[in-house]
C-alpha positions in Angstrom: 29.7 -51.7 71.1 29.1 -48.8 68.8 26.3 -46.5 69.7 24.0 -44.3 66.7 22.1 -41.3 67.7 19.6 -39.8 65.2 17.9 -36.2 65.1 15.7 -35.0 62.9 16.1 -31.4 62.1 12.9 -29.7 61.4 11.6 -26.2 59.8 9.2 -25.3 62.7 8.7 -21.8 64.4 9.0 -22.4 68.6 7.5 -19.5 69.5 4.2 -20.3 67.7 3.7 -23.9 69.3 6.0 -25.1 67.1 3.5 -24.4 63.4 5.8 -25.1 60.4 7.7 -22.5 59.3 8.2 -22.2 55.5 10.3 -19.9 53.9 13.3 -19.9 51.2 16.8 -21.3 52.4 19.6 -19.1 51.5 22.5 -20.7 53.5 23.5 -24.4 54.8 26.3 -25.7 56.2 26.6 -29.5 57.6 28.9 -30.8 58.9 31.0 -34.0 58.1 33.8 -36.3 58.8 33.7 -39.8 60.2 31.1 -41.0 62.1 28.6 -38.2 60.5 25.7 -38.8 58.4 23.2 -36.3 57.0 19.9 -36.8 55.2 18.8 -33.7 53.5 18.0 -32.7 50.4 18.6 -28.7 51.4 20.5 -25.9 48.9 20.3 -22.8 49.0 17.6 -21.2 47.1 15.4 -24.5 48.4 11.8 -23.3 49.1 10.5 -25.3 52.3 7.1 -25.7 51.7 4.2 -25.3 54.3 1.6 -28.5 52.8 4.0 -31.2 54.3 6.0 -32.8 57.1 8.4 -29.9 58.5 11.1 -32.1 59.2 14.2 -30.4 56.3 17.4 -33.3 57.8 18.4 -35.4 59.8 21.9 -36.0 61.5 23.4 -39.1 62.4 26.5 -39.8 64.5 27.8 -42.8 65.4 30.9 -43.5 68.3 32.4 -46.2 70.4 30.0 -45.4 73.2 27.1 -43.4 74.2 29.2 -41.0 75.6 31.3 -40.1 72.4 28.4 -40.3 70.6 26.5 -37.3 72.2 29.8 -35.4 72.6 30.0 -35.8 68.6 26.5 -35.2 68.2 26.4 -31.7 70.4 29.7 -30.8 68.2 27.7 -31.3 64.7 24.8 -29.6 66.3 27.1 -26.5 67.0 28.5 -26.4 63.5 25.1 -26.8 61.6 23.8 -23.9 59.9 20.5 -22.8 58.2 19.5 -20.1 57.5 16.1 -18.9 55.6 14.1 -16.1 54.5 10.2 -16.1 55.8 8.4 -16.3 52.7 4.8 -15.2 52.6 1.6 -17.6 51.6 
């Protein structure tokens, strides 16, 4: 049975109990192939705004089992990359 895993990439600062952090984007990179899925609407130049929801993507994998799955899903976390300038509000 295949297994799906979803997480949701958000723009939030950690060391600030996790407040959103809004700022300009000026590099992505997601990755793809088979068994990848990404829901963003991200480009560089994108301004993430501070009014809403912080979440910027979200990655989906899919495998055979749970165990591919997550091994996929750390790999696609490793090779994500987004980068942003703190813009001021």
């Amino acid at each position: 049975m295949d297994n799906a895993i979803e997480v949701r990439i958000n723009a939030e600062d950690t060391e600030h109990d996790f407040r959103p952090s809004p700022g300009t984007v000026t590099n992505v990179h997601f990755p793809g192939g088979k068994g990848v899925r990404i829901d963003s609407a991200l480009f560089a130049g994108y301004q993430i705004p501070p009014y809403y929801d912080s979440m910027i993507a979200k990655l989906i994998v899919y495998d055979k089992n749970r165990k591919l799955a997550l091994r996929k899903l750390r790999k696609c976390i490793g090779r994500t990359c987004i980068r942003r300038r703190e813009d001021k509000y």
